[in-house]
C-alpha positions in Angstrom: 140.2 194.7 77.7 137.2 195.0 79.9 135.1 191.6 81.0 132.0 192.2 78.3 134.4 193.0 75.2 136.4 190.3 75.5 133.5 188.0 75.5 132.0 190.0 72.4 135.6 189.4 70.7 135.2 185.7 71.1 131.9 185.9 70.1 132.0 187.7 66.2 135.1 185.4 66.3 133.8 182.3 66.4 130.6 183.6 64.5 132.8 184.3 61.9 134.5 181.1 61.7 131.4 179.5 61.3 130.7 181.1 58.1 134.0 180.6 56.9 134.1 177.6 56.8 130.3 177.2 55.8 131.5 179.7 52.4 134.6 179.0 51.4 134.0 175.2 52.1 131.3 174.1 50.8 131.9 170.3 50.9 130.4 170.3 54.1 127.2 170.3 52.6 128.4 167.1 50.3 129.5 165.2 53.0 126.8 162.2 54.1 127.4 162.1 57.6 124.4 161.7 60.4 124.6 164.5 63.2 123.3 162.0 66.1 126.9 160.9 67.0 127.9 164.7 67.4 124.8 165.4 69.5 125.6 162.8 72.1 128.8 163.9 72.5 128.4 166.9 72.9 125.2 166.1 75.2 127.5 163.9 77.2 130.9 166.6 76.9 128.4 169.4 77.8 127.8 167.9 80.8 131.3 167.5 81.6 132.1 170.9 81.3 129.6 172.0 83.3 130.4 170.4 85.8 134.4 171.3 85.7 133.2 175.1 85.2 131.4 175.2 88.1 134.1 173.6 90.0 136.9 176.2 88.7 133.9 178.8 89.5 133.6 177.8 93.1 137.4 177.7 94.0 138.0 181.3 92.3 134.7 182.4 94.4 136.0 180.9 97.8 139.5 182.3 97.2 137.9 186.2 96.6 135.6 185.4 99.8 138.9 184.7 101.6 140.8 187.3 101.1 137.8 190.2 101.8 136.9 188.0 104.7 140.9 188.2 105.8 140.8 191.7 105.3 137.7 192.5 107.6 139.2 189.7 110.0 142.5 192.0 110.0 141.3 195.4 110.2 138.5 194.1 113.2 142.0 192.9 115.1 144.0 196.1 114.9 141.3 198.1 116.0 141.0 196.0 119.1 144.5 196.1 119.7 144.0 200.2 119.5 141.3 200.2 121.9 143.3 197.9 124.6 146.4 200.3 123.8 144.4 203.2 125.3 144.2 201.5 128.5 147.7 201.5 129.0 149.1 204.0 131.8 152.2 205.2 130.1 150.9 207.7 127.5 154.0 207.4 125.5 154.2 204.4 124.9 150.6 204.7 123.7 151.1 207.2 121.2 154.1 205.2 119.7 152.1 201.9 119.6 149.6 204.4 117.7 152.2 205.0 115.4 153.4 201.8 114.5 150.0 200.8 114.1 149.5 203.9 111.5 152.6 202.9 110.0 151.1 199.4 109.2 148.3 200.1 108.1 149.5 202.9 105.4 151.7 200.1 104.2 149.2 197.6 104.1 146.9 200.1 101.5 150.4 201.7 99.6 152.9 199.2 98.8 151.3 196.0 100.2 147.7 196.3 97.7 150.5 196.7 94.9 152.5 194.0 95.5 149.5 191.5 95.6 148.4 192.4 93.1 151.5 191.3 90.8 151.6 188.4 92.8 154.1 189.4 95.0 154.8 189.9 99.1 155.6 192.8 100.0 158.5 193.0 102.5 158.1 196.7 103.7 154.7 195.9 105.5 156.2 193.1 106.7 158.7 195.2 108.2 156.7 197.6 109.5 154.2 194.6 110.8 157.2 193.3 112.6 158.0 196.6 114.1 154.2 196.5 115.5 154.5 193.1 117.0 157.7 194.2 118.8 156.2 197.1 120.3 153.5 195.6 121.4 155.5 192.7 122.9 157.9 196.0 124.7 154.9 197.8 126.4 155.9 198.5 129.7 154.0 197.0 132.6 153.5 199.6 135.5 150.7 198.0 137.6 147.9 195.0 137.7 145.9 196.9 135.1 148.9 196.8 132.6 149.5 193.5 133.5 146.1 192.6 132.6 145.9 194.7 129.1 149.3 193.3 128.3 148.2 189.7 128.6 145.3 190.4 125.9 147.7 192.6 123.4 149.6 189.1 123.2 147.0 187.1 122.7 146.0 189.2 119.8 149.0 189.9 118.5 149.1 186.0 117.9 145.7 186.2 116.3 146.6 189.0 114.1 150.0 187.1 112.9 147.9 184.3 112.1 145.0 186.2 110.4 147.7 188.0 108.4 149.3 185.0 107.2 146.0 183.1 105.7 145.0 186.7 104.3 148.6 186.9 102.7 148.1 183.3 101.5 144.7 183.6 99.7 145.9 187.0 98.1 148.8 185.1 96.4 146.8 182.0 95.6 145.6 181.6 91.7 143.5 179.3 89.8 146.2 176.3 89.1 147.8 176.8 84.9 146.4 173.2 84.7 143.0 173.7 85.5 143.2 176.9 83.3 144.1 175.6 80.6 141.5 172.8 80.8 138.7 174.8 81.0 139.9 176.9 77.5 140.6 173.5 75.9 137.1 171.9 76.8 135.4 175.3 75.9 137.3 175.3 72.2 136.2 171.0 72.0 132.7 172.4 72.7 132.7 175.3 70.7 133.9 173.7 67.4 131.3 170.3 68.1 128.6 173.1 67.8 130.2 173.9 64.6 130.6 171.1 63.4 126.7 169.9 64.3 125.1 173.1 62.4 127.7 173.1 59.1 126.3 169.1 58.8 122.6 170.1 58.7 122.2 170.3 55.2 119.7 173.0 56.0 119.9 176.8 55.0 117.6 177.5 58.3 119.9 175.4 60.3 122.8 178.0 58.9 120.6 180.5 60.1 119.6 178.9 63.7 123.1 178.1 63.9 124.2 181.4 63.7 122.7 182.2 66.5 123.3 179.4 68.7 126.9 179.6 68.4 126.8 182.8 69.0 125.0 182.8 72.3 127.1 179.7 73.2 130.2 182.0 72.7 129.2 184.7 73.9 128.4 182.5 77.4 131.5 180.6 77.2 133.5 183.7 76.8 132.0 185.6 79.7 132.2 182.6 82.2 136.2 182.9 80.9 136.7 186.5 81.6 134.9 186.0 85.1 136.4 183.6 85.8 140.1 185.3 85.2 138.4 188.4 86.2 137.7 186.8 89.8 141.5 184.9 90.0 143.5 188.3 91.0 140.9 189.7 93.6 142.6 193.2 93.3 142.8 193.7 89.7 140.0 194.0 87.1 135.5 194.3 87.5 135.3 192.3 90.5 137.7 194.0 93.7 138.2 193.1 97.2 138.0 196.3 98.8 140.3 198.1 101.2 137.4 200.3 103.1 138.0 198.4 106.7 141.8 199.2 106.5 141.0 202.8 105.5 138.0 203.1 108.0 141.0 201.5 110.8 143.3 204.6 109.4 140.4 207.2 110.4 139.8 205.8 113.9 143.7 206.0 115.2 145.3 209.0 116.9 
């Protein structure tokens, strides 16, 4: 179900409710009961979950940043690591460092974007990342020049084991089931004290008003949802990280 139907389901359901229960029970209308306690509330509660939204917002929002931010980070380090291969004087062992690093980076955009996607690490890029590392640790050194470009391969080879890592890390990382499942409950409390407030107005124009209140409240509180789930696997669903620097990388080696 894509992100604007599932906030239109929430919204004819909850619109539908409403006149439920306004119909087929019509003691609401008998009952004597002042809305101004209901208004605070939800005045105060409304607050609350603003708040708590934007904070579950802002951690799903940092978490895609990371991992598109990791991915640039990680494609900028290979391709450095190319370009200092090229300076190596044993064209062999250039053109299998070339490999590996082909090797890697096919794995990274095949089975890799896959696993993470189901939550998941995948060990055959690890694999094939561990074959890179070792090759470049193995380059042989044949002069002062080699000695030189061998120095900086291992200083980015730690850079790119660390880069990999946190970009692995935030790729795996999800909204916590707790904090999930606090935002749906304080967006159902919120929901139902807007029902509540309109079916107590002994008012056929507040029925009316109501109707549409609720129905742009759920329609809001639905979309924020799916966005918000949307946004938690950053390689599933609207919003993507995207594997253009890997696939630029794949272009540029020979």
């Amino acid at each position: 179900m894509r992100l604007y139907e599932r906030a239109v389901v929430f919204t004819v359901g909850s619109v539908l409710a409403f006149w439920v229960l306004y119909v087929f029970f019509p003691r609401w209308q008998n009952l004597h009961f002042g809305i101004e306690p209901i208004a605070s509330f939800l005045e105060m509660y409304g607050t609350l979950y603003g708040v708590t939204f934007a904070f579950a917002l802002y951690v799903v929002w940092s978490q895609f940043n990371s991992v598109q931010s990791g991915i640039q980070q990680e494609a900028d380090l290979l391709e450095d690591i190319y370009r200092m291969t090229l300076l190596l004087s044993d064209r062999i062992a250039v053109k299998s460092l070339a490999q590996n690093l082909r090797s890697y980076v096919e794995a990274l955009l095949g089975s890799e974007w896959k696993e993470l996607s189901q939550g998941k690490t995948c060990s055959f890029s690890q694999s094939k990342f561990m074959e890179l590392c070792h090759s470049l640790r193995s380059v042989p050194v044949a002069d002062i020049r080699d000695q030189a470009v061998f120095s900086q391969l291992l200083d980015a080879v730690n850079r790119l084991t660390r880069v990999r890592e946190e970009r692995v890390t935030a790729s795996l990382t999800r909204i916590p089931e707790t904090l999930w499942l606090l935002l749906n409950f304080m967006s159902a409390v919120l929901l139902i004290g807007f029902l509540l407030l309109f079916l107590l107005s002994h008012s056929n124009f507040a029925i009316f008003v109501g109707t549409i209140v609720i129905a742009v409240i759920a329609f809001s509180i639905g979309l924020l949802l799916s966005i918000i789930k949307d946004m938690d696997n950053p390689f599933v669903g609207v919003w993507n990280v995207s594997p253009q620097p890997f696939r630029v990388l794949l272009d540029k080696v020979h």
